[in-house]
C-alpha positions, 0 to 999 in steps of 0.5 A: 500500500505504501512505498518503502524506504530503507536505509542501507547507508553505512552497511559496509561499517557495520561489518567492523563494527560492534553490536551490530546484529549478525555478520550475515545480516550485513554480509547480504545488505552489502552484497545486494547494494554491490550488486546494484553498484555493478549493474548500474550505467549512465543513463545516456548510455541506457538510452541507446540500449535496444533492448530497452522499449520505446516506453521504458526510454521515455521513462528514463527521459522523464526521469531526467525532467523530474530530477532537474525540476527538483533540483531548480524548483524545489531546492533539492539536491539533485547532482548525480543522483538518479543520472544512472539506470541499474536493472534488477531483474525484478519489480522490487529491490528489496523488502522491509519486515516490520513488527509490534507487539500483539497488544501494542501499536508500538513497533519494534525498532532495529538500530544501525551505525548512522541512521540510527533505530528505525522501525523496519529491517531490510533484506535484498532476498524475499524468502530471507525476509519472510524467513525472518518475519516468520521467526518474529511470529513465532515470538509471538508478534505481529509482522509486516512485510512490504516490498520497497520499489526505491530506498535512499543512501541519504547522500553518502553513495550516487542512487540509481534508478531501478528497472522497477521505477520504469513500470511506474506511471509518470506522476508516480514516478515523480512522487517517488523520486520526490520521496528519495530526494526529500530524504537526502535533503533532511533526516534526522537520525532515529527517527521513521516518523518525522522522516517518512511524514516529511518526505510523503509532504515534500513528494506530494507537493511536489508532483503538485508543483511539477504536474502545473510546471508540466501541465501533466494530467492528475486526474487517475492520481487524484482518484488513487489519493480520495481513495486512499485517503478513505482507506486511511481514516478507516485506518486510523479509526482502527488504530484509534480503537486498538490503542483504547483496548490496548491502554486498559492493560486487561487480560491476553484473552479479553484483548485478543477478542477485542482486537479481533472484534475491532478488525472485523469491524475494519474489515466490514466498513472496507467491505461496506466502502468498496461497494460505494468506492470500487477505487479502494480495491487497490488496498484490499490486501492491505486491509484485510492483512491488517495488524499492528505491524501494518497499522504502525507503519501507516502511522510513520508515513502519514501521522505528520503530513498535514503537520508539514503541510501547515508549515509549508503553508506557513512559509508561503511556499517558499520551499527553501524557508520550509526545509530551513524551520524543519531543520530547526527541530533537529534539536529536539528529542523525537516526541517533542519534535511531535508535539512541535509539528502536532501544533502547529495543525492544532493552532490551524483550528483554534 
């Protein structure tokens, strides 16, 4: 339902360093980002590939407009990254496993030199990551594993684009390579919610911007966004009503009923929506997969997107003054950092 990011910066420290959680962990990051390393070619040079499609070129054509827009447009740092083309055989480059508790929303988090703890834990491999999801169930926790179409290094290494971005349509596309940027642009260390609530903000206006600069149709775009946006307020009425049962701290098998009552319910209305909005088929999966893994994730994509929508409001557009204010919270401990942002939507309706 979402895309995911996940930050590979600095695996090949982690091998040297201590408390770093298994050699072979690290051992199959840098050997899957080696791999995208010798794969990759300039994107000129892609273009003169005749085993690449007419579309598949005008996509990495597009790539080219939308990364110069972000870098004159939305004071973005765009110098050589995304200028060179990696195929991998395959849609995704990798996938994030994620977990919580069985009675909590509060994820489980892994902790890497340089980026800090972030909420998921990624893998090069699909069996090795349903491998390792499937041992965390057997912990008795709820698990989520998302494929990732794109993942930044944060600007530390030069990223490419994948074969996977060429299935992608336009608008899609320009989010995405929105989304990458956005991270390299700003992170704060440790912290999945400011920085993935942050970059959904700055690829959503951007496409915004980039489509009126291009005169791109966003019609389907739109569709996608009112029904997602429908499945959202489903989602966080399940996450809202999970957490009351949850802060009672009754008895495993009074919540275990009540977390069951509370997602058939979920899944009732879905069912109930998708009869009056058949554009929300998309996320059918998502919903009836739900659990406190998948629910928590929706939380550190979204939770704080109208917070930095209000700021960027604030700043007139101005997108150089809006990454300036936002990097003014680097200071603050993450749950003030939340409460800063929170704010500032609350201060909208007063």
């Amino acid at each position: 339902m979402i895309k995911r990011i996940w930050q590979v910066a600095g695996l090949c420290g982690c091998l040297v360093l201590a408390g770093c959680e298994t050699l072979s962990y690290y051992q199959q990051g840098l050997g899957g980002q080696m791999a995208l390393w010798k794969a990759r070619q300039p994107i000129a040079r892609a273009l003169e590939n005749p085993q690449l499609s007419l579309t598949q070129k005008d996509k990495l054509q597009d790539v080219q407009r939308i990364r110069a827009f972000a870098d004159t447009e939305l004071a973005m740092h765009a110098q050589h990254q995304y200028d060179t083309y990696a195929d991998v055989g395959r849609r995704y480059v990798a996938w994030a496993v994620m977990a919580a508790p069985l009675y909590s929303l509060q994820p489980k988090q892994w902790c890497y030199p340089l980026v800090g703890c972030l909420d998921y834990h990624g893998f090069f491999a699909e069996t090795k990551a349903h491998r390792y999801a499937q041992a965390l169930a057997q912990q008795g926790m709820d698990i989520y594993v998302a494929p990732v179409q794109a993942y930044s290094t944060l600007g530390w290494f030069h990223d490419s684009v994948l074969s996977g971005f060429l299935t992608l349509s336009e608008p899609d596309l320009a989010q995405l390579i929105f989304h990458e940027l956005a991270h390299q642009r700003l992170f704060f260390k440790g912290d999945t919610a400011f920085n993935e609530s942050f970059a959904t903000a700055v690829s959503e206006e951007g496409l915004r911007r980039y489509a009126a600069a291009y005169h791109l149709d966003l019609s389907a775009w739109e569709r996608q966004q009112a029904a997602q946006s429908r499945v959202m307020h489903l989602l966080m009425q399940t996450r809202a009503q999970l957490q009351q049962v949850y802060a009672k701290a009754g008895p495993p098998s009074t919540m275990a009923e009540e977390k069951a009552r509370i997602l058939s319910g979920l899944h009732q209305e879905f069912a109930q929506l998708l009869t009056q909005l058949p554009d929300v088929a998309a996320y059918r999966s998502f919903v009836e997969d739900a659990n406190n893994a998948s629910l928590a994730s929706v939380a550190d994509y979204h939770d704080l997107v109208p917070s930095f929508a209000a700021l960027l409001r604030r700043d007139h557009g101005d997108m150089n003054l809006f990454f300036t204010d936002c990097a003014s919270l680097r200071s603050l401990h993450p749950a003030a950092r939340r409460q800063a942002l929170l704010a500032l939507v609350q201060s909208k309706s007063t």
